[in-house]
C-alpha positions in Angstrom: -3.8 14.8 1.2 -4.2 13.1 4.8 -7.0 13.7 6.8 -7.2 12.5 10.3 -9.2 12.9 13.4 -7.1 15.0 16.3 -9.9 15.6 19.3 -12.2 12.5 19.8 -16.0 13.2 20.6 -16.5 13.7 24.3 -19.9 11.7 24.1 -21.0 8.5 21.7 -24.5 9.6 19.8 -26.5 6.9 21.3 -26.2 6.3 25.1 -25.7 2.8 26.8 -28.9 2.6 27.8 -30.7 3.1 24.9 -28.8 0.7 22.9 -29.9 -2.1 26.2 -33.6 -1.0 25.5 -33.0 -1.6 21.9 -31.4 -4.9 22.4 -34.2 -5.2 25.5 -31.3 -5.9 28.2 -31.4 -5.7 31.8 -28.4 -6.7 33.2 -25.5 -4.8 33.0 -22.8 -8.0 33.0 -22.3 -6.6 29.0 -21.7 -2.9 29.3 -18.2 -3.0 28.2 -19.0 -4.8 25.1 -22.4 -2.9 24.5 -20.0 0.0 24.7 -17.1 -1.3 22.1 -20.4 -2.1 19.7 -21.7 1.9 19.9 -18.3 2.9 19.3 -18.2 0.7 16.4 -21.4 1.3 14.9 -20.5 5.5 15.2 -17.0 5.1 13.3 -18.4 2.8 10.8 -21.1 5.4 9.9 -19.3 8.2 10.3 -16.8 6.4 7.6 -19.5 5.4 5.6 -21.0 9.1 5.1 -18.2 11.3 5.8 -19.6 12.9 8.7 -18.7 14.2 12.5 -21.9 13.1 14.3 -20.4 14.1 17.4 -18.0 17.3 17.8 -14.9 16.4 16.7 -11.6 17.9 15.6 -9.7 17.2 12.5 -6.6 18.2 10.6 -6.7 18.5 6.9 -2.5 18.3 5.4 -2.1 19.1 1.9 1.3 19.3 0.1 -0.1 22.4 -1.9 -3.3 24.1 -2.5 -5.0 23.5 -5.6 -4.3 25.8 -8.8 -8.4 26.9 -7.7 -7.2 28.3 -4.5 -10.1 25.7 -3.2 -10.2 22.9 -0.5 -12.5 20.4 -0.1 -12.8 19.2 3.6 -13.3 15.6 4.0 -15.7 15.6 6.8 -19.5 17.5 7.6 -20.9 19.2 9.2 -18.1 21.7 9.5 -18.5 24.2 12.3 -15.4 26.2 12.1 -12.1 26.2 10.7 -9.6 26.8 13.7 -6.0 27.1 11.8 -4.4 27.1 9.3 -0.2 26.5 9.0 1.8 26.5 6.7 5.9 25.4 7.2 8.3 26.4 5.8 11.5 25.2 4.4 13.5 24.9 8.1 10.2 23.1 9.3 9.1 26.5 10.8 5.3 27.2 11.1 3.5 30.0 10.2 -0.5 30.7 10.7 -2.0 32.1 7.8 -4.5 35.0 8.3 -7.9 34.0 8.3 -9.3 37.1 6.6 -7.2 35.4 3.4 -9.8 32.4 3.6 -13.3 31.7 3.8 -15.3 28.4 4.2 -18.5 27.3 2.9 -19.8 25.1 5.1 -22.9 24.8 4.0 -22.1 22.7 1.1 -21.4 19.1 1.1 -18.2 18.5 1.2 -17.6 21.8 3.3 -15.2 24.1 0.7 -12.2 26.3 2.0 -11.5 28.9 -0.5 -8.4 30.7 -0.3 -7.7 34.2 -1.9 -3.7 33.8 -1.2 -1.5 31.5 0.9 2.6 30.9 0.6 3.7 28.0 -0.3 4.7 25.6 1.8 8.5 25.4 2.0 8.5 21.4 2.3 7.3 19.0 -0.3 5.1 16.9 1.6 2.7 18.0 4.1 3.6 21.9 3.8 0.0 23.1 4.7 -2.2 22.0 7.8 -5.8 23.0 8.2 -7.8 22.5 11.4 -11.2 21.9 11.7 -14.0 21.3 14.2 -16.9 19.0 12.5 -20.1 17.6 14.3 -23.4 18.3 14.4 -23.2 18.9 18.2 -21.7 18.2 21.5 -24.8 15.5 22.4 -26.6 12.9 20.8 -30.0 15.0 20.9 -28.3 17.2 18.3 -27.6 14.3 15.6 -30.1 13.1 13.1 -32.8 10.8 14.2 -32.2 8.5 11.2 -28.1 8.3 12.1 -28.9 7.0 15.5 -31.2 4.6 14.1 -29.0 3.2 11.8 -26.6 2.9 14.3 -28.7 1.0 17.0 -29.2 -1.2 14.2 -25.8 -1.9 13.9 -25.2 -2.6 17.3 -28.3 -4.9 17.5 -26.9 -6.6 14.2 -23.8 -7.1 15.8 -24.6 -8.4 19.5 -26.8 -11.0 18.0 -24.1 -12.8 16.4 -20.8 -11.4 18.4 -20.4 -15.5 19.3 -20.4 -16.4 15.3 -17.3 -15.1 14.2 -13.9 -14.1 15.7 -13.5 -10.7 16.3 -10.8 -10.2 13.9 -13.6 -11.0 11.0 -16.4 -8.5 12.2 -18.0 -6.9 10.9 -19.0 -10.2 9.3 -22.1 -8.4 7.5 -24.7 -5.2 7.3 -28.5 -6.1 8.6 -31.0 -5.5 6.2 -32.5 -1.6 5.8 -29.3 0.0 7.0 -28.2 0.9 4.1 -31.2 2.5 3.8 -30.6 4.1 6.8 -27.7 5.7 5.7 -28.4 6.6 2.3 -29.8 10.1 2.0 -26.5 10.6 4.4 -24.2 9.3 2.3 -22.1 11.1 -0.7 -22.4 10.7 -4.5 -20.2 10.7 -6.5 -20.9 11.7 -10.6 
């Protein structure tokens, strides 16, 4: 099972300017690096929750379905699910209908359950299920607390950017983020 990210978000959930107010800049001489920092901080919550704060696509490959017939998708919220393929032995690809599957997004992880699907005619990567996650197409549409933790983050990070090489960074978490985070993130029993 490989999941990977195959449309980027068009927009980063906290603008440029909000993350200067936060770090109470007025020149704009660090943009670029104020930038790379928002970036940051949205992957590294994004990876630390399993969501799509931003709309995003993704591609879900399996090898086979479960014996359940049921697929968890790695990512939430998920909006829709835009395809499903399946290949077959020669490499050939073939959509599966989507009145043969139904998702519950609702739940967290988002579940894909399949009444039927062929099997895949390879042994490794046989089935490939596209999805669009996100809680929106702008920042006003994600949580008030993600944003948070991410200006955090970035504020966290520009104060001691000069401390350590970037090839050690992130160096460390400020305190409370992980609070930030936590009613976001997913147990595990």
């Amino acid at each position: 099972m490989t999941l990977f990210r195959t449309v980027v978000p068009a927009a980063e959930p906290v603008t440029l300017s909000e993350a200067k107010r936060t770090l109470r800049l007025d020149h704009d001489s660090e943009d670029e690096l104020i930038g790379g920092l928002i970036r940051a901080a949205r992957e590294e919550v994004e990876a630390s929750c399993g969501l799509a704060l931003i709309d995003q696509g993704w591609r879900l490959a399996l090898d086979r379905l479960p014996r359940s017939g049921r697929v968890l998708l790695g990512r939430h919220p998920v909006r829709e699910v835009l395809s499903v393929t399946v290949y077959g032995s020669e490499g050939e690809a073939s959509l599966v209908d989507p009145a043969s599957y139904r998702l519950d997004g609702t739940s967290r992880p988002a579940r894909l359950h399949f009444r039927a699907v062929p099997a895949p005619g390879v042994a490794m990567n046989g089935i490939e299920i596209d999805f669009a996650a996100g809680f929106g197409e702008a920042g006003t549409d994600v949580p008030d607390l993600l944003k948070r933790a991410m200006l955090v983050l970035v504020a966290h990070w520009y104060e001691f950017r000069a401390s350590f090489s970037g090839a050690d960074q992130p160096v460390s978490f400020p305190p409370g983020y992980e609070r930030l985070i936590a009613p976001w993130r997913s147990r595990r029993l």
